[in-house]
BALOBA-1460 file (C-alpha; in Angstrom, 3 decimals):
// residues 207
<rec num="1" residu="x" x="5.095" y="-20.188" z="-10.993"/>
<rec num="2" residu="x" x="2.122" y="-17.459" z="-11.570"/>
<rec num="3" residu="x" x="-0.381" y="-18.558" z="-13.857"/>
<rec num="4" residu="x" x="-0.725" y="-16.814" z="-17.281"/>
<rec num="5" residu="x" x="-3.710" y="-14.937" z="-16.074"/>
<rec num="6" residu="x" x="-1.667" y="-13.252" z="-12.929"/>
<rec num="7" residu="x" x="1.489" y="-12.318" z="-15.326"/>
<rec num="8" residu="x" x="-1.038" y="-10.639" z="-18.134"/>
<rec num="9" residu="x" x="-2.610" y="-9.111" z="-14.921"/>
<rec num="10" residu="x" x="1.051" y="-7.639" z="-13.583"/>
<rec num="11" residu="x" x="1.811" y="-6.814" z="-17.517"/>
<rec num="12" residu="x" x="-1.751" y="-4.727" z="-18.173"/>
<rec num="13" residu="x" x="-0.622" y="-2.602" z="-14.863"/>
<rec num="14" residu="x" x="2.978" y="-1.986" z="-16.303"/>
<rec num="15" residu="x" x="0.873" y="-0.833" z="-19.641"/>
<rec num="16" residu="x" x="-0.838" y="1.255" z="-17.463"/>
<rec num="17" residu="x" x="-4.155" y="-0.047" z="-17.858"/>
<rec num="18" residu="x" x="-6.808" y="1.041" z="-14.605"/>
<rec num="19" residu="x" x="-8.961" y="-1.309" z="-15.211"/>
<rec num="20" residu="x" x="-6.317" y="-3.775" z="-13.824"/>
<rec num="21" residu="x" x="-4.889" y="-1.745" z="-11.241"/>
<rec num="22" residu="x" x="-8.766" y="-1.624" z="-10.200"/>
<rec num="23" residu="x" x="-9.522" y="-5.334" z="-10.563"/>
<rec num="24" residu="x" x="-5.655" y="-6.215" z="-8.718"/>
<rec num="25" residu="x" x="-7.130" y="-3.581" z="-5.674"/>
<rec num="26" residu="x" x="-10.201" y="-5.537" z="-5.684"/>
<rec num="27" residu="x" x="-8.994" y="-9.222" z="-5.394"/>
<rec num="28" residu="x" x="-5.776" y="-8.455" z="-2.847"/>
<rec num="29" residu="x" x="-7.461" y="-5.249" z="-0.825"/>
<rec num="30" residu="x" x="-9.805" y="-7.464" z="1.274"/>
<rec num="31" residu="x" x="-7.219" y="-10.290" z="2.416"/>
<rec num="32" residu="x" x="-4.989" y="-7.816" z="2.610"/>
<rec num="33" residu="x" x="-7.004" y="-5.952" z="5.652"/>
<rec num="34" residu="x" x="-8.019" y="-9.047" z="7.117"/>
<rec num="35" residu="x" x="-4.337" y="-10.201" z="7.550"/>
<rec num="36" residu="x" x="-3.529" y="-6.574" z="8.972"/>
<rec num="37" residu="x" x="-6.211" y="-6.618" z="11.467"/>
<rec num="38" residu="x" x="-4.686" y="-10.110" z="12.834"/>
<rec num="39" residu="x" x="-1.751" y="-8.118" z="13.611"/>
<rec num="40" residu="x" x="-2.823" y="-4.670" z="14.642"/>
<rec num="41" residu="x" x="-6.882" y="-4.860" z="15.768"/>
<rec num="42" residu="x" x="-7.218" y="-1.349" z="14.247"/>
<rec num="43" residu="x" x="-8.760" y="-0.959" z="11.379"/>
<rec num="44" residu="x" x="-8.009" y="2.569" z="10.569"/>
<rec num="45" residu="x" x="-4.112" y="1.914" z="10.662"/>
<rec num="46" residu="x" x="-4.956" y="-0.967" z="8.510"/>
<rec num="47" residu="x" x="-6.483" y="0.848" z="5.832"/>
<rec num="48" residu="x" x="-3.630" y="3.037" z="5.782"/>
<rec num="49" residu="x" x="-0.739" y="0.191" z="5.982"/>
<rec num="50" residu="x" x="-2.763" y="-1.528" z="3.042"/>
<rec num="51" residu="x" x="-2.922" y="1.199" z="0.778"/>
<rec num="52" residu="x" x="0.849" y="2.125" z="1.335"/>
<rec num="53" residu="x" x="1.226" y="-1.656" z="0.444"/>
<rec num="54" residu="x" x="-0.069" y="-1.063" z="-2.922"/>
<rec num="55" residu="x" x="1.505" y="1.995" z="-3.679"/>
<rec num="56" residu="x" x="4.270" y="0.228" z="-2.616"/>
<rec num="57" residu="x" x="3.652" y="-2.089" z="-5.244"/>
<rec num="58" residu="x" x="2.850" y="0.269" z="-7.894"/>
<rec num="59" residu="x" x="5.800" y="2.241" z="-7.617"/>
<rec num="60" residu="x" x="8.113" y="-0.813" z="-8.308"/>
<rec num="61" residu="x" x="5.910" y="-2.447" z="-10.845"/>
<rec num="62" residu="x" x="8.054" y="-1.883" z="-13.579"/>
<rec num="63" residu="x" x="10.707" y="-3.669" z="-11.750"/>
<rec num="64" residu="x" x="8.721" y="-6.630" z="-10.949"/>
<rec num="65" residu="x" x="9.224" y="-9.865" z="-11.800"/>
<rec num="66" residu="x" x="6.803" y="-11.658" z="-13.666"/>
<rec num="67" residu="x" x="8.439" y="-15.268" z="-11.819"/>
<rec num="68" residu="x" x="6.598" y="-13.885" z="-8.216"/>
<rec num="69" residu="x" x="3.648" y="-14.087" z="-6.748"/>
<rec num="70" residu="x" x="1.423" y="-10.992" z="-6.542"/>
<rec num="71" residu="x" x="-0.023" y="-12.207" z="-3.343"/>
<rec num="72" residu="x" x="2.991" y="-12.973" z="-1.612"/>
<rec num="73" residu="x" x="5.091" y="-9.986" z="-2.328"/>
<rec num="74" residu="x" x="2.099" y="-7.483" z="-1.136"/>
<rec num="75" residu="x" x="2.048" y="-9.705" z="1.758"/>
<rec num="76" residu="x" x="6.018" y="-9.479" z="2.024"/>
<rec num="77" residu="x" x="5.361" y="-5.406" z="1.869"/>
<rec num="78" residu="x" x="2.460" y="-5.784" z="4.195"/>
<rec num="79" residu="x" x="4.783" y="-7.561" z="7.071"/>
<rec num="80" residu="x" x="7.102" y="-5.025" z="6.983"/>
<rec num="81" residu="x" x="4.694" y="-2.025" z="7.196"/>
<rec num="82" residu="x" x="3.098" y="-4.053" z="10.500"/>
<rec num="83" residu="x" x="6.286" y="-3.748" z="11.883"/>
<rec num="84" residu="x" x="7.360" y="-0.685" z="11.296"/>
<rec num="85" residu="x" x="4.372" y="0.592" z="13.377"/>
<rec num="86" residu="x" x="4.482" y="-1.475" z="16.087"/>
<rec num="87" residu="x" x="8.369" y="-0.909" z="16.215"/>
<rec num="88" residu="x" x="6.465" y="3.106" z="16.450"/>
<rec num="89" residu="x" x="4.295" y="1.770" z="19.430"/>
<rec num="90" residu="x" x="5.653" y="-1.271" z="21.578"/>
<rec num="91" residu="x" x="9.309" y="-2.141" z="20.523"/>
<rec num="92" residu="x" x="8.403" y="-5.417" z="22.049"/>
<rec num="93" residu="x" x="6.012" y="-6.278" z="20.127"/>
<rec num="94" residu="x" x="7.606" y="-7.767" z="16.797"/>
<rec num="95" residu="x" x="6.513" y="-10.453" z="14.820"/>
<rec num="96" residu="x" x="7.395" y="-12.924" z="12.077"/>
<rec num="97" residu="x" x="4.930" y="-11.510" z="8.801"/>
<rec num="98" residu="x" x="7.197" y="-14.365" z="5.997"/>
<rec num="99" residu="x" x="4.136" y="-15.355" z="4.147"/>
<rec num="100" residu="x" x="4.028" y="-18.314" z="1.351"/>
<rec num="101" residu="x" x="2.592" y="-17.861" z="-1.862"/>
<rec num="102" residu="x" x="-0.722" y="-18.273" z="-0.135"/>
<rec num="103" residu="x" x="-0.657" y="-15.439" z="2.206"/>
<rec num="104" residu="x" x="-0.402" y="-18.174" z="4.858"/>
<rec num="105" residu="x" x="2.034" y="-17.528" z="7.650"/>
<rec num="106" residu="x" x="5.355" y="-19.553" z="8.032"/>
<rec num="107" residu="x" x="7.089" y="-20.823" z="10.972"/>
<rec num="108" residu="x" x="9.229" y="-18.610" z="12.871"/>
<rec num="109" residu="x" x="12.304" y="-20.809" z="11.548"/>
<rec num="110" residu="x" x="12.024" y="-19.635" z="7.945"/>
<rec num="111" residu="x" x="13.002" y="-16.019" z="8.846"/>
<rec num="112" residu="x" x="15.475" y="-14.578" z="11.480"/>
<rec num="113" residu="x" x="14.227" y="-12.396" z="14.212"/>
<rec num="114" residu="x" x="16.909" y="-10.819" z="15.612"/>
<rec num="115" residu="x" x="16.956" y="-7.027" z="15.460"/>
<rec num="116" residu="x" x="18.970" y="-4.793" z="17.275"/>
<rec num="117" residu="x" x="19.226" y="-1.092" z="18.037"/>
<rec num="118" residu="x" x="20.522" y="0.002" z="14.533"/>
<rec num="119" residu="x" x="17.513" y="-1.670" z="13.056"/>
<rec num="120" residu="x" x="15.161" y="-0.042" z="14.935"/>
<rec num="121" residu="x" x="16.576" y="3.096" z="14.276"/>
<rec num="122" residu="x" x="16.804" y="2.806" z="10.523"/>
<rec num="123" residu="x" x="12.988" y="1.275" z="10.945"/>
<rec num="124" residu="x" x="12.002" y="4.497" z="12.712"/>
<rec num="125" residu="x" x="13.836" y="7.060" z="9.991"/>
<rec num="126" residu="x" x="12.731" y="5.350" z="7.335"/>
<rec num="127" residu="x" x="8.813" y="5.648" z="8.485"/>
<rec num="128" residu="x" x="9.838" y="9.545" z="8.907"/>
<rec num="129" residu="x" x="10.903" y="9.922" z="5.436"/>
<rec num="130" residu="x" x="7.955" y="8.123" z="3.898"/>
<rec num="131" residu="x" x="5.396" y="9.723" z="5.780"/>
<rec num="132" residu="x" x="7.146" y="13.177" z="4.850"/>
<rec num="133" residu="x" x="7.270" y="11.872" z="0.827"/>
<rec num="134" residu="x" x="3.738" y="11.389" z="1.404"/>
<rec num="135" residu="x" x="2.031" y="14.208" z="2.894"/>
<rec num="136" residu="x" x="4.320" y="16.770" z="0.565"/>
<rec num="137" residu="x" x="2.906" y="14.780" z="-2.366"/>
<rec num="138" residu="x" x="-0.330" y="14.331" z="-0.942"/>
<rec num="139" residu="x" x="-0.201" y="18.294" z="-0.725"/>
<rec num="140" residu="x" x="0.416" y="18.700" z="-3.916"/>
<rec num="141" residu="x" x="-2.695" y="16.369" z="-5.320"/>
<rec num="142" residu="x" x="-4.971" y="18.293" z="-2.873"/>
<rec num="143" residu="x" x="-3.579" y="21.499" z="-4.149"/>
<rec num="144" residu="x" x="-4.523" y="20.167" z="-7.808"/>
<rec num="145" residu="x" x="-8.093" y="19.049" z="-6.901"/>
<rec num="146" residu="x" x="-9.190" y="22.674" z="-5.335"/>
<rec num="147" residu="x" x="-7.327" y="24.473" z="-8.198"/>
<rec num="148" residu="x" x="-10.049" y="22.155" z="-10.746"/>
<rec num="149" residu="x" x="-13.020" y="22.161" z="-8.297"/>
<rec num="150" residu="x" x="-12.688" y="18.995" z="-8.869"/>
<rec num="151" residu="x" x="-14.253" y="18.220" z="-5.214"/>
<rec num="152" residu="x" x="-15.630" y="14.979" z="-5.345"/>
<rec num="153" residu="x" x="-12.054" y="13.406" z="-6.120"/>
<rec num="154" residu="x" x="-10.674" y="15.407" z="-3.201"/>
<rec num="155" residu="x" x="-13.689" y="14.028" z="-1.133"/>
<rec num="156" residu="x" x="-12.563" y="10.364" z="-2.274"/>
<rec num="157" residu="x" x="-9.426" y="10.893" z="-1.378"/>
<rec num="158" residu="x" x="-10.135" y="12.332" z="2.210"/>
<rec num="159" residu="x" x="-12.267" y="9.559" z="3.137"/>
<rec num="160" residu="x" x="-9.651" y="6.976" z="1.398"/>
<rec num="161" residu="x" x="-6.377" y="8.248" z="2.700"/>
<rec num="162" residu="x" x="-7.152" y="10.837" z="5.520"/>
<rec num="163" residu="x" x="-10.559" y="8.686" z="6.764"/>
<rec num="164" residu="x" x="-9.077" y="5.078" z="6.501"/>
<rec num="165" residu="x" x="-12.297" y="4.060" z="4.420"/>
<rec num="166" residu="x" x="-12.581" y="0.950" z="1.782"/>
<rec num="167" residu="x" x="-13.476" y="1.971" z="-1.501"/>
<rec num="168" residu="x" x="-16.984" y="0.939" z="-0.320"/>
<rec num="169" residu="x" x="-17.276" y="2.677" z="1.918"/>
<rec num="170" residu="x" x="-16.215" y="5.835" z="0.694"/>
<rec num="171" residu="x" x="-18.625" y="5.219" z="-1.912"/>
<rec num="172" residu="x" x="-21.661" y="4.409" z="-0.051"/>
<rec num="173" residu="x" x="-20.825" y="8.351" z="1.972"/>
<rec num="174" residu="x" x="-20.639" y="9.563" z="-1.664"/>
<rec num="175" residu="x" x="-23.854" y="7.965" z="-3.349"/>
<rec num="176" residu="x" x="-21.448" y="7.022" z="-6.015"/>
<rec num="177" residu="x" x="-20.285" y="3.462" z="-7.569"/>
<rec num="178" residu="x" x="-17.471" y="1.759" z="-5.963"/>
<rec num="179" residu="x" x="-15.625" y="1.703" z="-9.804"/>
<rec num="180" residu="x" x="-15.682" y="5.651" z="-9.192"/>
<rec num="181" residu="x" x="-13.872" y="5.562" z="-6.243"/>
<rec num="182" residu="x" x="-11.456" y="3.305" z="-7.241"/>
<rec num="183" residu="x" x="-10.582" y="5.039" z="-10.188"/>
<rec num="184" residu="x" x="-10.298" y="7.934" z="-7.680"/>
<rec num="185" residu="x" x="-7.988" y="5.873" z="-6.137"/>
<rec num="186" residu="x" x="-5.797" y="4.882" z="-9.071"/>
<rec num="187" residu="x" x="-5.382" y="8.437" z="-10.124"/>
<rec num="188" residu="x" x="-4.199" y="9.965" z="-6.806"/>
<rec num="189" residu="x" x="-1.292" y="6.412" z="-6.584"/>
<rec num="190" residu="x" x="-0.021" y="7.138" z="-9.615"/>
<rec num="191" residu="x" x="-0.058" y="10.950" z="-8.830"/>
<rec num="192" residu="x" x="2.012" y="10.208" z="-5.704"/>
<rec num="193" residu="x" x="4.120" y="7.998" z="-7.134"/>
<rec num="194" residu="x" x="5.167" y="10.284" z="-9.775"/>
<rec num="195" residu="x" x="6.175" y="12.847" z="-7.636"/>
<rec num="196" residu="x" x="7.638" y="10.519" z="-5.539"/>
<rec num="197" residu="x" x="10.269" y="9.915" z="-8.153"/>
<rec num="198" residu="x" x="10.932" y="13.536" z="-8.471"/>
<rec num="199" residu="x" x="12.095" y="13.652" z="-5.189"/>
<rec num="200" residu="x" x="14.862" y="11.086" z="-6.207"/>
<rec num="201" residu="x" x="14.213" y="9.232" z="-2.480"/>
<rec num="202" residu="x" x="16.635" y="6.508" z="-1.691"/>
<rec num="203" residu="x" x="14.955" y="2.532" z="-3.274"/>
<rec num="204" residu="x" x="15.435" y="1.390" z="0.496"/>
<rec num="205" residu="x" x="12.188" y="4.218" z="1.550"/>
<rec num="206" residu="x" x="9.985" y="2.571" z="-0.628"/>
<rec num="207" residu="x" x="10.054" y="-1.392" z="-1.761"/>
């Protein structure tokens, strides 16, 4: 069971509070990218599989339940991500990502591995219709940004979700505190993710 201080954490998010979100980014984001560059060895597509992880997470938060494990359902999202790209890249090359509430790894026993042709084919669409969600909504918060001049969020969110840069990284380019960046951050997930939900996508695109 999730200690108190993990379920107040999950309920602050649901209240929509960013200091949270940003303090839930900061604890998971660096494991997170560690595991994925086990997997992958490219940090870029990493970056990219991580932060769909946790917009992944945010847009189900209010459906989440408090009995889980933060860490092992962004892991749980996290496996699946890894192998929807290398399904993209090497169909050979798919592996076992059941993780415990640890983030450690579990033997290839506790999870079946059998996938056939239908299952890659679903895997494939359904990376098609979330990259498509994405870039139209990604559009959209761009489209905001240049209509406010508000140009060092859209620079934040270049070098986070075009660049493939860590928070701290994107603020060391900037010259600006790594809180700013995350906030950045927490505003353009919760842009997407309400737009997401106007497109009325199927649950199955995004966990």
């Amino acid at each position: 069971m999730p200690s108190s201080e993990e379920q107040l954490l999950v309920k602050k998010i649901q209240d929509g509070d960013e200091q949270a979100w940003i303090a839930l980014i900061l604890r998971f984001e660096g494991r997170l990218t560690n595991y994925a560059l086990k997997k992958i060895k490219d940090h870029s597509s990493c970056q990219d599989l991580v932060q769909e992880t946790f917009l992944g997470f945010l847009s189900n938060i209010g459906n989440f339940d408090p009995s889980r494990y933060i860490q092992s359902y962004l892991f749980g999202i996290l496996g699946n991500k890894i192998n929807d790209l290398l399904r993209s890249r090497d169909k050979s090359k798919i592996i076992d990502h059941a993780v415990d509430s640890s983030g450690n790894q579990l033997d290839a026993d506790h999870a079946d591995s059998a996938i056939g042709a239908s299952t890659w084919y679903r895997g494939d669409e359904k990376k098609k219709l979330e990259n498509d969600a994405l870039i139209k909504c990604l559009g959209l918060l761009i489209n905001q940004f240049v209509q406010r001049n508000d140009y060092l969020k859209l620079k934040s969110i270049e070098l986070i979700f075009v660049n493939g840069l860590s928070n701290l990284e994107a603020a060391n380019i900037l010259g600006i505190d790594n809180k700013i960046v995350a906030s950045h951050r927490h505003y353009a997930n919760n842009f997407i993710i309400e737009h997401l939900k106007k497109l009325n996508l199927s649950p199955d695109v995004f966990p």
